[in-house]
C-alpha positions as CSV (number, residue, x, y, z in Angstrom):
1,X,13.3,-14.7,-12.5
2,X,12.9,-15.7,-9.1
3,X,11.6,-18.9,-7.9
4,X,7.8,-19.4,-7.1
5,X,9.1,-20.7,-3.3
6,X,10.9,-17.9,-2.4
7,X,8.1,-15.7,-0.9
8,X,7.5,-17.8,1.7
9,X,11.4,-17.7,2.8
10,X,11.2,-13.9,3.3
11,X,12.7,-12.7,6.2
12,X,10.2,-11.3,9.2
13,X,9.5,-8.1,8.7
14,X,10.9,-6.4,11.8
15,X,9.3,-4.4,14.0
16,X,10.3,-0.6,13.2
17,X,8.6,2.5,11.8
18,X,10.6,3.1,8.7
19,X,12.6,1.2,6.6
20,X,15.0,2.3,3.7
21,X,15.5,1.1,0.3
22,X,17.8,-1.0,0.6
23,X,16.2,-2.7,4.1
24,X,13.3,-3.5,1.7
25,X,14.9,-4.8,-1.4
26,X,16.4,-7.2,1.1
27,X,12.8,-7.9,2.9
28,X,11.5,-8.7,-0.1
29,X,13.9,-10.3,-2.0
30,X,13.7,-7.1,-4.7
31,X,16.6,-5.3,-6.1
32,X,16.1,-1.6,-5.4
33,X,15.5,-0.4,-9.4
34,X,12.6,-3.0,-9.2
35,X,11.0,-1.3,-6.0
36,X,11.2,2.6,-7.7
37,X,9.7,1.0,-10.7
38,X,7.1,-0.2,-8.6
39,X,6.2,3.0,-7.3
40,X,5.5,4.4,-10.4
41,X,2.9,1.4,-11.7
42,X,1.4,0.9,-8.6
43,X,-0.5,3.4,-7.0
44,X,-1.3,1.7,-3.5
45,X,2.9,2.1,-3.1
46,X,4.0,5.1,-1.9
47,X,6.6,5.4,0.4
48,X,7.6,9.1,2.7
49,X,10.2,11.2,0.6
50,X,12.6,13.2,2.5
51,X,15.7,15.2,1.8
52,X,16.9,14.0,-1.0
53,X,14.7,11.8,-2.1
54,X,15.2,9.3,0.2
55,X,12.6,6.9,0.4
56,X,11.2,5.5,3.6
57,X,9.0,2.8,3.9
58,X,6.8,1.7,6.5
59,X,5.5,-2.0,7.2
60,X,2.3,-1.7,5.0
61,X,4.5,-0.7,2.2
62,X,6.8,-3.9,2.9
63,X,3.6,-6.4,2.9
64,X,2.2,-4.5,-0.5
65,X,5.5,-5.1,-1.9
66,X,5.3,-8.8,-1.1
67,X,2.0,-8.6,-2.3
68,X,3.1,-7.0,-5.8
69,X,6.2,-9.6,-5.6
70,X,3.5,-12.8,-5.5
71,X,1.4,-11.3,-8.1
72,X,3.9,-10.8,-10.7
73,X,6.7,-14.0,-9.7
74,X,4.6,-16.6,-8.0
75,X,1.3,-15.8,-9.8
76,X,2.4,-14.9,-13.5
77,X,0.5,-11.3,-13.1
78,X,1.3,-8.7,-15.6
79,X,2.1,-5.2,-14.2
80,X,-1.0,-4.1,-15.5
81,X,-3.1,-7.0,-14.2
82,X,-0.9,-7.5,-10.8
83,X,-2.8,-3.3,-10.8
84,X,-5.9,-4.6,-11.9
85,X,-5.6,-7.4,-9.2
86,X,-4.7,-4.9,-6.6
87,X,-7.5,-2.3,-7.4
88,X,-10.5,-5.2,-7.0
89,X,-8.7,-6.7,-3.7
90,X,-9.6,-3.4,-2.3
91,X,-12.8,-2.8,-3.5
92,X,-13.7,-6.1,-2.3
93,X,-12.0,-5.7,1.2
94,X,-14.3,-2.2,1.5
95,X,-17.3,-3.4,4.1
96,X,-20.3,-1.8,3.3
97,X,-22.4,0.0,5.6
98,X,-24.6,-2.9,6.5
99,X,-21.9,-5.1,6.9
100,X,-20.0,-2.7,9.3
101,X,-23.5,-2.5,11.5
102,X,-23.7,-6.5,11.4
103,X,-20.2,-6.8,13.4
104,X,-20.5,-3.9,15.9
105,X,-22.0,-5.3,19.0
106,X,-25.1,-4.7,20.1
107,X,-26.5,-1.8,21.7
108,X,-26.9,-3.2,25.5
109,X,-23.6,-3.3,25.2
110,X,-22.2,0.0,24.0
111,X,-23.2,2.9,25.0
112,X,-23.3,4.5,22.0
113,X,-23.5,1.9,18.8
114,X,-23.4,5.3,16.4
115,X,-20.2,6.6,18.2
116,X,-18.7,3.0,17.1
117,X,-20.1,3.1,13.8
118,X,-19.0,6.8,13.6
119,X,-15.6,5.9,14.6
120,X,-15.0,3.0,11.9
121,X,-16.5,4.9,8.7
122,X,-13.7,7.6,10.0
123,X,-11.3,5.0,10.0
124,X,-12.3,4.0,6.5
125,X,-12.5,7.4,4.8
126,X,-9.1,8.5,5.9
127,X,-7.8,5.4,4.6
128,X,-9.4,6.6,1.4
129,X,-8.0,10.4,2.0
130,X,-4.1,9.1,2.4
131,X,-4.4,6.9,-0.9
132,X,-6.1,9.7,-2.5
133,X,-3.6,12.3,-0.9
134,X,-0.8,10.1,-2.1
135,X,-1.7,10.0,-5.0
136,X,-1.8,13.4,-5.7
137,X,1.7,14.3,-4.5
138,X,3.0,11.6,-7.1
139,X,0.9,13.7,-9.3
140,X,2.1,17.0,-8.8
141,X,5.7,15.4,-8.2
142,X,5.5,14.4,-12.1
143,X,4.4,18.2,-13.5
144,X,6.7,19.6,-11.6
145,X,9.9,17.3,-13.1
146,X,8.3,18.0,-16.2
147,X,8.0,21.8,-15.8
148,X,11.8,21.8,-14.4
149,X,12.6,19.7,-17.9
150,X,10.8,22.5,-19.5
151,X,13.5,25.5,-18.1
């Protein structure tokens, strides 16, 4: 097992797009097995597939991995409660509607407050729509390697 310090002796995450595999396992301080594992207990990690099934990662998935990696080596998380853990840091982090109209300024000084308003709640739900979309492609990724077991 890794040593509780080592998170805080990552490397900086550099400043690109994607990242592969092995770029993370080395940003992290994760073997590569360990991040595919991942994917599959921890819905909120999802990297791009492409040909292949190459796997390419982009710089929220390298700071939920580091997340994932504190839970479970620093913290003593299970996988199931690191998920657990996970699952009510984003429920708590969702503003309500009320707390959204508390930090917009006021209307003097924009225009249009609802257009704001308007624009964050967009923001918001297609932050919800890419988890959600996500998670459905990991979904339908599974029947289908279990309908080509089935041939």
């Amino acid at each position: 097992m890794l040593e509780p310090s080592h998170n805080a002796l990552l490397p900086e995450i550099p400043n690109k797009r994607y990242f592969i595999i092995g770029e993370v396992g080395e940003l992290c301080n994760v073997k590569p097995h360990v991040l595919r594992y991942w994917e599959q207990e921890f819905p909120q990690l999802s990297p791009v597939k492409r040909r292949g099934n190459r796997r390419y990662y982009q710089r929220d998935d390298v700071l939920m991995i580091r997340r994932i990696r504190s839970l479970l080596y620093e913290q003593g998380y299970t996988i199931s409660g690191a998920r657990l853990q996970l699952q009510s840091e984003t429920v708590v982090l969702k503003p309500t509607f009320e707390e959204v109209e508390e930090t917009l300024p006021l209307a003097e000084n924009v225009p249009n407050q609802s257009m704001a308003l308007f624009a964050y709640q967009a923001q918001i739900s297609q932050n919800m729509l890419n988890i959600v979309i996500k998670d459905m492609i990991r979904e339908l990724e599974a029947v289908a390697l279990l309908l080509a077991k089935r041939v």
